[in-house]
KEKE-3310 file (N, C-alpha, C; in steps of 0.2 Angstrom, whole numbers, plus 5000, padded with zeros to 4 digits):
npx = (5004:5010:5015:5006:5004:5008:5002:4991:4991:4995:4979:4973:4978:4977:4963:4961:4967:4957:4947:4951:4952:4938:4933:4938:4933:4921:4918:4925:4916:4905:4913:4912:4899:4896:4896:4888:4876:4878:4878:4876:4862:4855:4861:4853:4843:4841:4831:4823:4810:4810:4800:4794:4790:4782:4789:4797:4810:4818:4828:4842:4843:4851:4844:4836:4829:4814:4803:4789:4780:4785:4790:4795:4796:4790:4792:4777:4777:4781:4791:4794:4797:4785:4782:4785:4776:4780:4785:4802:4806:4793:4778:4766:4750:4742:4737:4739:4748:4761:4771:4771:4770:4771:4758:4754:4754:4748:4735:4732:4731:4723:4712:4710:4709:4696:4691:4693:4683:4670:4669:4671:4657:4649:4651:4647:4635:4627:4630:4624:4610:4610:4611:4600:4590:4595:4590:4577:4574:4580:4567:4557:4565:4572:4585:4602:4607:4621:4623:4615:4620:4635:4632:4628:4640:4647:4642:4647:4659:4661:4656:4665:4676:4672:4673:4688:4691:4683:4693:4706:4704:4702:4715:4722:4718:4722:4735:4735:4732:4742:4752:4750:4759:4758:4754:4757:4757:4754:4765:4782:4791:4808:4821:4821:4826:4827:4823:4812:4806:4816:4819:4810:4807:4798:4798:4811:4825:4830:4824:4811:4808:4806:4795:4794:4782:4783:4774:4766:4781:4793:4803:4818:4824:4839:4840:4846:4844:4843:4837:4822:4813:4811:4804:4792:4785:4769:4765:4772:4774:4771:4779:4788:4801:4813:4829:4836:4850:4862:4857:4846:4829:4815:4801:4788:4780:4781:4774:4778:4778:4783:4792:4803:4804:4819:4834:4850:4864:4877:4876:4867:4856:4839:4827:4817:4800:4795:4782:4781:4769:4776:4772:4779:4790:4802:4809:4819:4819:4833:4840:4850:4846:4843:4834:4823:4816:4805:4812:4810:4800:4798:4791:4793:4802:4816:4821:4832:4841:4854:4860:4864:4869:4884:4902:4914:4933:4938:4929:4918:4900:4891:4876:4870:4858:4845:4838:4826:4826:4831:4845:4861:4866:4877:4874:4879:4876:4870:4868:4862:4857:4858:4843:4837:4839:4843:4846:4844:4839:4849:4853:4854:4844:4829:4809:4801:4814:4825:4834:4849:4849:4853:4865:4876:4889:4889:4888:4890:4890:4881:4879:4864:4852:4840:4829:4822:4811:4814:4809:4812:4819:4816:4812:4804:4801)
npy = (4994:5006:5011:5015:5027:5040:5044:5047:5055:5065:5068:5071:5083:5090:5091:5100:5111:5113:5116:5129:5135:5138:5143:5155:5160:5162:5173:5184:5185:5189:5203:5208:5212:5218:5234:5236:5235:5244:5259:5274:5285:5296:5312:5326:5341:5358:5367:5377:5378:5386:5399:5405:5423:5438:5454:5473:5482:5493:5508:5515:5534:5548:5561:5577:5588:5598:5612:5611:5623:5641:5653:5670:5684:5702:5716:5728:5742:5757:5761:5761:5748:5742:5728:5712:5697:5685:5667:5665:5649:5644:5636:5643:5649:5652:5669:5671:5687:5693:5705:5722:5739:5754:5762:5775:5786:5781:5780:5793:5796:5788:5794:5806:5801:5797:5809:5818:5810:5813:5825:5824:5816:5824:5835:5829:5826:5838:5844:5834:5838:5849:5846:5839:5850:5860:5853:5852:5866:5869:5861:5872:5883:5890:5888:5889:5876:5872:5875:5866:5855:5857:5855:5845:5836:5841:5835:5823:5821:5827:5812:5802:5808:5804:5791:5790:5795:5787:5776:5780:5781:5765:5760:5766:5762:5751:5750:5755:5741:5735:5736:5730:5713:5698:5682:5674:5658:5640:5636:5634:5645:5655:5665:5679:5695:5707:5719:5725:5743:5744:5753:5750:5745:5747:5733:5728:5722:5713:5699:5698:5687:5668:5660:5640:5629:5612:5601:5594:5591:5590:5580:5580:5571:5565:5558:5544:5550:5540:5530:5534:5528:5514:5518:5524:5516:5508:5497:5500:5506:5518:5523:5529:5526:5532:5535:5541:5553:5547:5533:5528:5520:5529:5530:5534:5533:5539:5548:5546:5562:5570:5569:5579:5589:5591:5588:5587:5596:5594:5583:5574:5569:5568:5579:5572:5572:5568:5565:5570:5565:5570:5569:5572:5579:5577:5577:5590:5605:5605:5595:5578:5563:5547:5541:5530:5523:5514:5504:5494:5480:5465:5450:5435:5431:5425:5422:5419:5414:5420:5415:5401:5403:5402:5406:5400:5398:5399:5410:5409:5406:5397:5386:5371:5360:5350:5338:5326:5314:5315:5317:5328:5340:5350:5365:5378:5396:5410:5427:5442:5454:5458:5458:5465:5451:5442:5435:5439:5428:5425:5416:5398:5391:5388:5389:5380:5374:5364:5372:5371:5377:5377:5366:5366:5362:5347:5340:5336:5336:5323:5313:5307:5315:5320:5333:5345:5357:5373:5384:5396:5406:5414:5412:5426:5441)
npz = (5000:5002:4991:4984:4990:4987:4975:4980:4987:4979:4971:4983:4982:4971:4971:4982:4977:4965:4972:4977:4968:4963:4973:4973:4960:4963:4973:4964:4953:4962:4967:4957:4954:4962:4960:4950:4959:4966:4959:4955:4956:4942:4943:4952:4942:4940:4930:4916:4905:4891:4883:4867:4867:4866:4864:4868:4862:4872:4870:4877:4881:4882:4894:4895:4909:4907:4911:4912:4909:4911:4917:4916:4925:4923:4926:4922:4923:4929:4943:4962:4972:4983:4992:4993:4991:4992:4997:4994:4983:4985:4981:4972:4967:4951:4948:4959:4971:4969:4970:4974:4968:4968:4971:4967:4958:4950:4951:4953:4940:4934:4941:4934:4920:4921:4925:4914:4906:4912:4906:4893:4890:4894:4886:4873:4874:4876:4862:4857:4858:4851:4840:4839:4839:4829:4817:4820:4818:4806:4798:4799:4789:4798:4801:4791:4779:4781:4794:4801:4796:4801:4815:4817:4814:4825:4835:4832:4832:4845:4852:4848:4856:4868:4867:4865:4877:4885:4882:4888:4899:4901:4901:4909:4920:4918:4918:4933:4937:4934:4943:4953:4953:4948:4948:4932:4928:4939:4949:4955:4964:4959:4967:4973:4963:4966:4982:4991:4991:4977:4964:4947:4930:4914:4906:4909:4907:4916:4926:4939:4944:4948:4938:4937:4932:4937:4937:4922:4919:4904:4897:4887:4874:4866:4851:4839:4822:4815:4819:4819:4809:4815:4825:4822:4820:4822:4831:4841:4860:4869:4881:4892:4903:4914:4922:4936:4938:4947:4944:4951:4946:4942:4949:4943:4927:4909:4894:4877:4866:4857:4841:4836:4820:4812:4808:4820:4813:4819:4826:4823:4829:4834:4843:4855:4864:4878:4891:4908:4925:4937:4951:4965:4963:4958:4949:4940:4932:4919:4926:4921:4916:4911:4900:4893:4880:4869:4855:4846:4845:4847:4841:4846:4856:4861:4879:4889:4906:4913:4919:4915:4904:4898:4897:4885:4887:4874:4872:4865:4868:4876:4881:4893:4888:4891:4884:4877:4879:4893:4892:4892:4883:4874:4870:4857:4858:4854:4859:4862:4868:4886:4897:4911:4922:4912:4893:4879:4866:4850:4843:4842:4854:4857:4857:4870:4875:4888:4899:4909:4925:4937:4946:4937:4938:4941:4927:4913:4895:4888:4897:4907:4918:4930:4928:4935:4936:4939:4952:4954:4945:4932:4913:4910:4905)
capx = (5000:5014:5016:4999:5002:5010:4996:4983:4991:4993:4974:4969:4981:4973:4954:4959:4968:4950:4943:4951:4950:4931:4930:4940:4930:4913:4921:4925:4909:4903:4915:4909:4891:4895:4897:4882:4872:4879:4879:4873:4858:4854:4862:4848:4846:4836:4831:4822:4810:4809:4794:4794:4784:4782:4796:4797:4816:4821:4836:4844:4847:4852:4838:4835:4821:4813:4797:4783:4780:4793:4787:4800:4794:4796:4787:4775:4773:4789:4788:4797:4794:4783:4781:4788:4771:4779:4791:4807:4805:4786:4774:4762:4746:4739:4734:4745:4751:4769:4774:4764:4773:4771:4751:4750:4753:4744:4728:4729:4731:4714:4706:4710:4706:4690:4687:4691:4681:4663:4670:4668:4652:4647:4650:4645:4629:4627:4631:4619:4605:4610:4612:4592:4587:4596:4587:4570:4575:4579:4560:4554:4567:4574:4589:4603:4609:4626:4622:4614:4627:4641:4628:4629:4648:4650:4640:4649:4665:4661:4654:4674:4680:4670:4675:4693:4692:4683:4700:4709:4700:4701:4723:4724:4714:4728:4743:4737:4734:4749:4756:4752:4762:4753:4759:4753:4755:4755:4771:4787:4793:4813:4822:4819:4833:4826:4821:4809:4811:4820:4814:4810:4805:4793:4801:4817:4830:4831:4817:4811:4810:4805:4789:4792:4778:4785:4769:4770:4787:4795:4812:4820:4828:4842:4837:4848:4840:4843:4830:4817:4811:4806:4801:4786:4779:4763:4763:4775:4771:4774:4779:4793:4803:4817:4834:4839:4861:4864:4854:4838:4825:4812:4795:4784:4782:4782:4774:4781:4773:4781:4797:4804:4804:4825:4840:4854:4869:4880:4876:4865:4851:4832:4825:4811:4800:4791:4780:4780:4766:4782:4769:4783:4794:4807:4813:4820:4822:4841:4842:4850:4844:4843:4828:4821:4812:4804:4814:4810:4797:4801:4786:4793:4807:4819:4825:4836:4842:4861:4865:4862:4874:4891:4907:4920:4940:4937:4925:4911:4895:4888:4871:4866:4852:4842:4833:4817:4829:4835:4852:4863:4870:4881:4874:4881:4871:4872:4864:4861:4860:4853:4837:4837:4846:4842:4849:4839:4845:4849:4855:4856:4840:4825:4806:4804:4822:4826:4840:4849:4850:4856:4868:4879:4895:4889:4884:4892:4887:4880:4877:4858:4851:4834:4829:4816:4810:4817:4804:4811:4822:4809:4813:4801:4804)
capy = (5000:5011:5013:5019:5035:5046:5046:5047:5063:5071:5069:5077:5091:5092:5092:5106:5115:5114:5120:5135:5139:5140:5151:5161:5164:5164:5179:5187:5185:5195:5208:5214:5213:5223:5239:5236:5237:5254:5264:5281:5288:5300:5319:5331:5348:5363:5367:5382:5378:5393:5399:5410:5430:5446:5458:5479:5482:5498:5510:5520:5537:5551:5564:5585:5588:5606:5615:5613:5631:5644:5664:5677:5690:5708:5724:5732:5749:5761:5763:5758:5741:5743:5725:5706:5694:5676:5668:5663:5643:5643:5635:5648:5648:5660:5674:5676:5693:5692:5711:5728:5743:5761:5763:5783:5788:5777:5781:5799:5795:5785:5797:5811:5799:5799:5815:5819:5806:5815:5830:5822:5814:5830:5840:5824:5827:5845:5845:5829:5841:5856:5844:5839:5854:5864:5848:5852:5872:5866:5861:5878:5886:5894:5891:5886:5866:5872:5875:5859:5850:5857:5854:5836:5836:5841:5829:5817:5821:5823:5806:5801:5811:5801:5784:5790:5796:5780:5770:5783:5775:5760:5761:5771:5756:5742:5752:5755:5734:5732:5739:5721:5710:5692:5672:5671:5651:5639:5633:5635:5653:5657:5668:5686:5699:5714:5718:5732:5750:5744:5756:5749:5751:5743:5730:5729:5716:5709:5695:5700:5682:5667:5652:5634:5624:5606:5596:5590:5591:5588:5574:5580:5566:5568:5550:5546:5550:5532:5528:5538:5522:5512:5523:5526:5509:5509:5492:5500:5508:5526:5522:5530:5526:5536:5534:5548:5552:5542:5526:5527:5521:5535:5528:5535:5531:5546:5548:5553:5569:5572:5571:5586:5587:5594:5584:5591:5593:5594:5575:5567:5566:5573:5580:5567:5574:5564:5570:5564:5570:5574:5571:5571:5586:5574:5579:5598:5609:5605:5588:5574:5559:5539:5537:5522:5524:5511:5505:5488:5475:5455:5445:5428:5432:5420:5426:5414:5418:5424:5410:5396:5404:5400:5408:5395:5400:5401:5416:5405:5405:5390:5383:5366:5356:5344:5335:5323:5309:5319:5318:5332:5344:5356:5370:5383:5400:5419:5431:5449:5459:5459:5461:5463:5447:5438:5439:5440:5424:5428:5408:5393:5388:5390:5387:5373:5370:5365:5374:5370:5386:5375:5359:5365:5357:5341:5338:5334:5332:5314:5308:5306:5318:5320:5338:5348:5363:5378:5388:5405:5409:5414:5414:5431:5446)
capz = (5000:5003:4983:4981:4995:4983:4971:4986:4990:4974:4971:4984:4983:4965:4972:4985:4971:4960:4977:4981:4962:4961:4977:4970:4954:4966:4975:4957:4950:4970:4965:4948:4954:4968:4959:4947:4963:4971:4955:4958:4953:4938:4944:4949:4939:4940:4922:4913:4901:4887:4879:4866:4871:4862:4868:4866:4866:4874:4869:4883:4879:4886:4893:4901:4913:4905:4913:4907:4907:4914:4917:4919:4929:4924:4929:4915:4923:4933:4950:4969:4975:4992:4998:4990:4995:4992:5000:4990:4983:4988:4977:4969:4959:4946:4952:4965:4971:4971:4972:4974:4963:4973:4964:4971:4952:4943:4955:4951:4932:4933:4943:4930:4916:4921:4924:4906:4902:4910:4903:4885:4889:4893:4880:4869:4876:4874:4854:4853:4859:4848:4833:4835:4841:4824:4816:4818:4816:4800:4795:4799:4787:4804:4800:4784:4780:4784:4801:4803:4795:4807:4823:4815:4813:4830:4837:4829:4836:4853:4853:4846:4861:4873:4865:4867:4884:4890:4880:4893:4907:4903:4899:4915:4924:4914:4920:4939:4938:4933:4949:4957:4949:4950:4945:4927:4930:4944:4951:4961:4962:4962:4973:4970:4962:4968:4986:4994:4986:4973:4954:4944:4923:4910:4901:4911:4905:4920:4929:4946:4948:4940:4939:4934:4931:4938:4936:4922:4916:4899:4895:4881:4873:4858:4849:4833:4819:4809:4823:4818:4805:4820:4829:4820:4821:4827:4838:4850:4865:4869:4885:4893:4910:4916:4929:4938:4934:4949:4944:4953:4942:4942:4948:4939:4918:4906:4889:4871:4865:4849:4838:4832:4814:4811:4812:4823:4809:4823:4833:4820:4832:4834:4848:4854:4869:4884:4895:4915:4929:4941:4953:4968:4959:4960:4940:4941:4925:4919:4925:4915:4918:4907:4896:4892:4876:4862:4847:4841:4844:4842:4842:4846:4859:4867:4883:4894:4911:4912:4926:4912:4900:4901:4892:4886:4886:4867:4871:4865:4875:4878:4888:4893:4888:4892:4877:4877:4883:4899:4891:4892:4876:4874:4863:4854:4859:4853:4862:4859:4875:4895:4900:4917:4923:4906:4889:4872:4862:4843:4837:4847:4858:4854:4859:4873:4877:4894:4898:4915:4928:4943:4946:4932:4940:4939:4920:4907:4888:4886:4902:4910:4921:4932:4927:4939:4934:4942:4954:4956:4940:4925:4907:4906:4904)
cpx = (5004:5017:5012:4999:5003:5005:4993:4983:4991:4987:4971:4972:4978:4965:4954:4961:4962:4946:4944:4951:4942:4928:4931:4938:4923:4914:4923:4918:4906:4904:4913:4903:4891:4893:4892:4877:4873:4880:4873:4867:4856:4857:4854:4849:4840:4836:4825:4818:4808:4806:4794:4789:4785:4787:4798:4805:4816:4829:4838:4848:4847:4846:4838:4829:4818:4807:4794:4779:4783:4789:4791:4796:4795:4790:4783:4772:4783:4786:4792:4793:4792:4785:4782:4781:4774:4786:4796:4809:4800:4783:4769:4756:4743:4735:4736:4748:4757:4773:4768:4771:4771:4761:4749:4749:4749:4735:4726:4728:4725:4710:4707:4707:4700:4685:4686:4683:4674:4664:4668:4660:4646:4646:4645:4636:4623:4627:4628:4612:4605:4609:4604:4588:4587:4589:4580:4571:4572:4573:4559:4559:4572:4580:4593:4604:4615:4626:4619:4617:4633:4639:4630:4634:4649:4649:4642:4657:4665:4659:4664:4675:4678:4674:4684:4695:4692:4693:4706:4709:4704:4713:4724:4723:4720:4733:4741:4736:4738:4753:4756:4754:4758:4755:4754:4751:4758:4763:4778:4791:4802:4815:4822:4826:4833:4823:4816:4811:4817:4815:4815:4807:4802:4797:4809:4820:4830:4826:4817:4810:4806:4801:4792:4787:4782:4781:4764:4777:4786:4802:4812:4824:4832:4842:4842:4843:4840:4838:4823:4811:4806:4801:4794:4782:4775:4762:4768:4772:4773:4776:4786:4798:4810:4822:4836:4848:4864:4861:4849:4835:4821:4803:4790:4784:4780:4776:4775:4777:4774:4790:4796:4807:4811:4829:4846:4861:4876:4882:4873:4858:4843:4832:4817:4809:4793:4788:4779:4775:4772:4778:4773:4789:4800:4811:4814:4821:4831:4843:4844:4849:4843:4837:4828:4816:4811:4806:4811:4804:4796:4793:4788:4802:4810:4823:4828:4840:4850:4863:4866:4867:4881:4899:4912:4927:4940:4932:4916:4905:4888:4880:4871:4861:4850:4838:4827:4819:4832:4845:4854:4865:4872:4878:4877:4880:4874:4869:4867:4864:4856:4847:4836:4843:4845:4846:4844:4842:4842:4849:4856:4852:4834:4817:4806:4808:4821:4833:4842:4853:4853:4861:4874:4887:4895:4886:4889:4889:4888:4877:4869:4857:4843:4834:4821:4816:4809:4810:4806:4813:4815:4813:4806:4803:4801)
cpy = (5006:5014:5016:5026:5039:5050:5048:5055:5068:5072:5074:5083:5093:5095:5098:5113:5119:5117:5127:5138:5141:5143:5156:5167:5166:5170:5186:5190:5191:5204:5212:5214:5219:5231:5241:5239:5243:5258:5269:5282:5294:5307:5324:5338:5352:5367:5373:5382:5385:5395:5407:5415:5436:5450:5467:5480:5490:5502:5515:5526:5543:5559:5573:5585:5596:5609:5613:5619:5634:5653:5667:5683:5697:5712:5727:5738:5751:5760:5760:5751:5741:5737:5720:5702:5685:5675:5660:5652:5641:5640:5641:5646:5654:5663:5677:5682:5691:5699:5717:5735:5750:5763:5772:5787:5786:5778:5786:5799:5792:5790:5804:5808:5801:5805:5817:5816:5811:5819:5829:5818:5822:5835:5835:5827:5833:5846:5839:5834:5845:5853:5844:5846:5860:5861:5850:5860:5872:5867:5865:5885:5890:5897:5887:5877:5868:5872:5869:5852:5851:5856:5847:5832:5836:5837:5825:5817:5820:5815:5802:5804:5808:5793:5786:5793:5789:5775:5773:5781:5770:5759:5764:5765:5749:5745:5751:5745:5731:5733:5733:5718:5701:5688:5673:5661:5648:5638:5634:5640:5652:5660:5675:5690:5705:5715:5727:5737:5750:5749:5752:5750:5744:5738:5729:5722:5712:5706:5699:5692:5678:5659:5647:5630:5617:5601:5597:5593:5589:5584:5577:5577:5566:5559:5550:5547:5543:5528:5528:5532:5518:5515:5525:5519:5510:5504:5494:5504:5513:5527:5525:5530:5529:5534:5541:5548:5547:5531:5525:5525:5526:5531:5529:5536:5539:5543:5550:5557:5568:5571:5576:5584:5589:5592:5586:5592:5592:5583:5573:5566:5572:5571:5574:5571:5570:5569:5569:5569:5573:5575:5575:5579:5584:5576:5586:5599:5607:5598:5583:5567:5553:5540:5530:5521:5517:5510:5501:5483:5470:5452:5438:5429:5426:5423:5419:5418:5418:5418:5403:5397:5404:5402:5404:5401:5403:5409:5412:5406:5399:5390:5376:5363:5352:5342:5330:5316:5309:5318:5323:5334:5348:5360:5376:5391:5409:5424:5439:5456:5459:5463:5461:5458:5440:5441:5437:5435:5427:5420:5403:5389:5391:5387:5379:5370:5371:5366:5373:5376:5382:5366:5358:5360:5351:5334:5337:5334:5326:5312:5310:5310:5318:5328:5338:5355:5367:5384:5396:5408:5408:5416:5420:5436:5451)
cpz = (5000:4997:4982:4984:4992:4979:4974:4988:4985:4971:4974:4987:4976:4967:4976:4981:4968:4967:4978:4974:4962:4965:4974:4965:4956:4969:4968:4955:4957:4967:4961:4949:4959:4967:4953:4953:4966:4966:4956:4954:4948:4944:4943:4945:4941:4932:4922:4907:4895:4883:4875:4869:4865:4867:4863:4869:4867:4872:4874:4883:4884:4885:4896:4903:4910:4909:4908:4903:4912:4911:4920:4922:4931:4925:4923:4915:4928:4938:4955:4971:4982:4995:4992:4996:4995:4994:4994:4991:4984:4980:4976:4965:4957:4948:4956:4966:4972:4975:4971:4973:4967:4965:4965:4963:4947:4945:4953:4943:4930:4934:4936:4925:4916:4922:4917:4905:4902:4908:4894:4884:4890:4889:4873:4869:4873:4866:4853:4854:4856:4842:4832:4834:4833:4818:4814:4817:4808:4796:4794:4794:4790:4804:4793:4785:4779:4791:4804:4805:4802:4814:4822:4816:4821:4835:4837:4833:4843:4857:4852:4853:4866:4871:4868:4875:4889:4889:4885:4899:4907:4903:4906:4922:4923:4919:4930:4941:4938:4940:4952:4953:4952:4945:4939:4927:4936:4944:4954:4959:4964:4966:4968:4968:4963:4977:4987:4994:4980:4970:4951:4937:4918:4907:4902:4907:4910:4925:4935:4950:4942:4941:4935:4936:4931:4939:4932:4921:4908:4900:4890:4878:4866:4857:4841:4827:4813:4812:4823:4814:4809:4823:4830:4819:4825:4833:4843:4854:4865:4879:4889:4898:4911:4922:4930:4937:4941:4951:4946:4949:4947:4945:4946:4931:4914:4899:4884:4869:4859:4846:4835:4823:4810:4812:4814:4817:4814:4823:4827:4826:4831:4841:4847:4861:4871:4888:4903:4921:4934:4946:4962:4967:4960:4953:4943:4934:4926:4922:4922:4918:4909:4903:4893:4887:4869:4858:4845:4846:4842:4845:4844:4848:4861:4871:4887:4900:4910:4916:4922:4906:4902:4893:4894:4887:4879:4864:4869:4870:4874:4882:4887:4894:4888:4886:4881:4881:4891:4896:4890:4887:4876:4867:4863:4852:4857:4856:4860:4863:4882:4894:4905:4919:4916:4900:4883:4869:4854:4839:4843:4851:4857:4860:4863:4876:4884:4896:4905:4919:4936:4944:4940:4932:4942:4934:4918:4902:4887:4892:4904:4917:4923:4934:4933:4938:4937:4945:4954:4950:4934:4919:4905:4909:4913)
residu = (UNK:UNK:UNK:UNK:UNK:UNK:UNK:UNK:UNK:UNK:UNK:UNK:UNK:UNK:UNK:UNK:UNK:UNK:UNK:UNK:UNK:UNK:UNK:UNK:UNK:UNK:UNK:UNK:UNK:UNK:UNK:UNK:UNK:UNK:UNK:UNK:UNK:UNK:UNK:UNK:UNK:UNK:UNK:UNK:UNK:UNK:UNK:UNK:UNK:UNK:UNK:UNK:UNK:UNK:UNK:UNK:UNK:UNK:UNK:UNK:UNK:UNK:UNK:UNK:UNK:UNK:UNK:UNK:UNK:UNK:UNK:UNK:UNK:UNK:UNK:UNK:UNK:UNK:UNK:UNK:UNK:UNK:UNK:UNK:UNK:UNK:UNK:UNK:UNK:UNK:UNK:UNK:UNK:UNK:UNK:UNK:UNK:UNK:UNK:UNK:UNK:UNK:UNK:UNK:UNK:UNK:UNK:UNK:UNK:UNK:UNK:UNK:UNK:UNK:UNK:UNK:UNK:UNK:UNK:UNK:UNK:UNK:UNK:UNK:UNK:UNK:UNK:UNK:UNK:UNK:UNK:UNK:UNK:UNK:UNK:UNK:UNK:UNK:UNK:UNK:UNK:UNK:UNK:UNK:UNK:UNK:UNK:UNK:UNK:UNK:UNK:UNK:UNK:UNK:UNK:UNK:UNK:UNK:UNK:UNK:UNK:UNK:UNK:UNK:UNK:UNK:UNK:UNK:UNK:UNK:UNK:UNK:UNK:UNK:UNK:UNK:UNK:UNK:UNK:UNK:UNK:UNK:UNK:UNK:UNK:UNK:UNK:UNK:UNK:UNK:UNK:UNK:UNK:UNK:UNK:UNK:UNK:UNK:UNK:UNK:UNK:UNK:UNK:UNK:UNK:UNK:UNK:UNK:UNK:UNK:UNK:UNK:UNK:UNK:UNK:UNK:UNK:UNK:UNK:UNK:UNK:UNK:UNK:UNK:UNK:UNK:UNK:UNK:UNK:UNK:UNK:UNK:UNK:UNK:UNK:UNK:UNK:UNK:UNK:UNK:UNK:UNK:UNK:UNK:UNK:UNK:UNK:UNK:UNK:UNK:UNK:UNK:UNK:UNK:UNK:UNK:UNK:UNK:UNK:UNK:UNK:UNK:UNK:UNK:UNK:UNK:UNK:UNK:UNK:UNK:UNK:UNK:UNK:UNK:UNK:UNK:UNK:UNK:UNK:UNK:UNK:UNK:UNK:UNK:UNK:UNK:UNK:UNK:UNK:UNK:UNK:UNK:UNK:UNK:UNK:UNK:UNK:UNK:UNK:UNK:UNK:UNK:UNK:UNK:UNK:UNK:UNK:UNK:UNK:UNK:UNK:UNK:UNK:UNK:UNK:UNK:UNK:UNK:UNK:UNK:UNK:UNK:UNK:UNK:UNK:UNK:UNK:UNK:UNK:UNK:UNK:UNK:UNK:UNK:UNK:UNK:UNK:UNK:UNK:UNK:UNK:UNK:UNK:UNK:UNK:UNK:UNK:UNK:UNK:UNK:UNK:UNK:UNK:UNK:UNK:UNK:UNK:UNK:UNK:UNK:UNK:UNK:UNK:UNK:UNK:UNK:UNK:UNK:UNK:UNK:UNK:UNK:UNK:UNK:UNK:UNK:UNK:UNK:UNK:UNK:UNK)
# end
């Protein structure tokens, strides 16, 4: 038997051999299944889908705030300045006394007018009564038709002398009016240039002060004229909003009045003018301030949000999309210019696309993704 041991044990070094070989491959097989079962799930996204809109683009030019109306205020008789009634900066309305002119001469110049005047009514009177009187003389041959005629003549004149007497009156009566000086229209009075006891003379050169009407106001806006084209399209809006020079928007919206029909040869531009209630009086004459005015009109806008666009090293700008399969794509996008926090696409993405606004740094183009559609971020305008 002692022949036979050798083989007895190479056998079953063989059989433990084929034993620990076919753990080995049941252990294998484990392995590669192992990682089949912990594979990750789809990458969430937050995504954007894009519908086209009608969209009014705006061009931002540059604007001045002008009075609505603007009254210099000068004297239209001579005289010393008794008494200044308003106070410097104050709102005013028409009719206001502002100033009171020394009236002691212009009271006697009435009162004389009118003496004249019953003086021509008087005699007026008098040579109407001689006129009839010569008149019926007349009939009885009494007296000639020269004498009739110059009763008649005289008549006639006197009645002239009363018409020019009253016109004395009433001129005597304008000028002592004039001595109070009162707001032709409402609105916020400068400071005065003359004080109490000043002389002053009809039609002096220099304002005694000065009203602007601040509600409404006027923009005046120098717009190019190569604009003017659009501009005249009837589906835009006449809608006009405003920034103040340091960036405030303006809250309250304006409306265009009217382009001026003369193009500057200077600049190239036409005046265009808006009009705002200024209910606030926040605009001042002289002001430059942003306009925000109408050019152009897209029926069939694409807007995408700015946080979804992405500029390559190449300058390219990029987004990623999701298609029908949830697979990721890299497209190749143009865009125009900002609106807000958006931008106007020109080529690249179109109606529908789902574009992705959150989770960018864990995509790729190709790979499979679980899109959810983004609650805060809006594709409108």
């Amino acid at each position: 038997m002692g022949k036979f041991e050798p083989r007895i044990r190479y056998r079953l070094l063989l059989a433990a051999a084929s034993a620990a070989l076919l753990t080995l491959a049941g252990c294998s097989e484990q392995q590669a299944a192992a990682p089949q079962a912990m594979q990750m799930p789809p990458p969430a996204v937050d995504v954007v889908t894009l519908q086209s809109q009608p969209l009014e683009l705006k061009d931002t030019l540059a604007g001045r705030v002008s009075a609505f109306r603007t009254a210099e205020i000068r004297p239209q008789v001579n005289g010393i300045i008794l008494k200044r009634f308003f106070e410097e900066g104050a709102t005013v309305k028409a009719g206001d006394k502002l100033y009171q002119i020394d009236p002691t001469l212009y009271q006697a110049a009435l009162a004389s007018a009118e003496a004249q005047l019953t003086v021509a009514e008087a005699n007026a009177y008098a040579a109407s009564l001689k006129a009839k009187r010569y008149k019926e003389l007349s009939k009885k041959s009494a007296i000639s038709a020269q004498e009739v005629d110059d009763s008649e003549a005289a008549a006639k004149q006197a009645d002239a002398q009363v018409k020019a007497a009253q016109a004395a009156v009433r001129s005597a009566r304008i000028n002592l009016g004039y001595t109070e000086i009162t707001a032709p229209i409402p609105g916020v009075i400068s400071r005065s240039t003359i004080t109490e006891g000043a002389l002053v003379s009809a039609q002096q050169a220099t304002a005694l002060t000065t009203i602007r009407q601040l509600s409404p106001v006027y923009v005046d806006i120098q717009r190019p004229a190569a604009s003017l084209v659009k501009m005249k399209n009837p589906s835009l809006s006449r809608v006009v909003t405003v920034e103040l020079d340091d960036g405030t928007p303006y809250s309250e919206s304006g409306e265009l009045q009217f382009a001026d029909v003369s193009v500057d040869p200077g600049t190239g531009t036409v005046n265009v003018r808006a009009q705002f209630e200024n209910k606030e009086a926040l605009l001042l004459p002289g002001m430059f301030v942003r306009a925000n005015v109408p050019s152009q009109r897209i029926e069939n806008a694409i807007l995408v949000p700015q946080i979804a666009i992405i500029r390559q090293a190449n300058a390219v700008t990029t987004a990623m999309v999701v298609n029908e399969s949830n697979t990721v794509e890299m497209r190749v996008v143009e865009v125009s210019r900002a609106i807000d926090d958006q931008w106007l696409v020109k080529s690249g993405l179109h109606n529908g696309d789902r574009v992705i606004v959150s989770g960018l740094q864990k995509v790729k183009p190709g790979i499979v993704v679980a899109p959810e559609e983004a609650k805060t971020t809006s594709a409108k305008p």
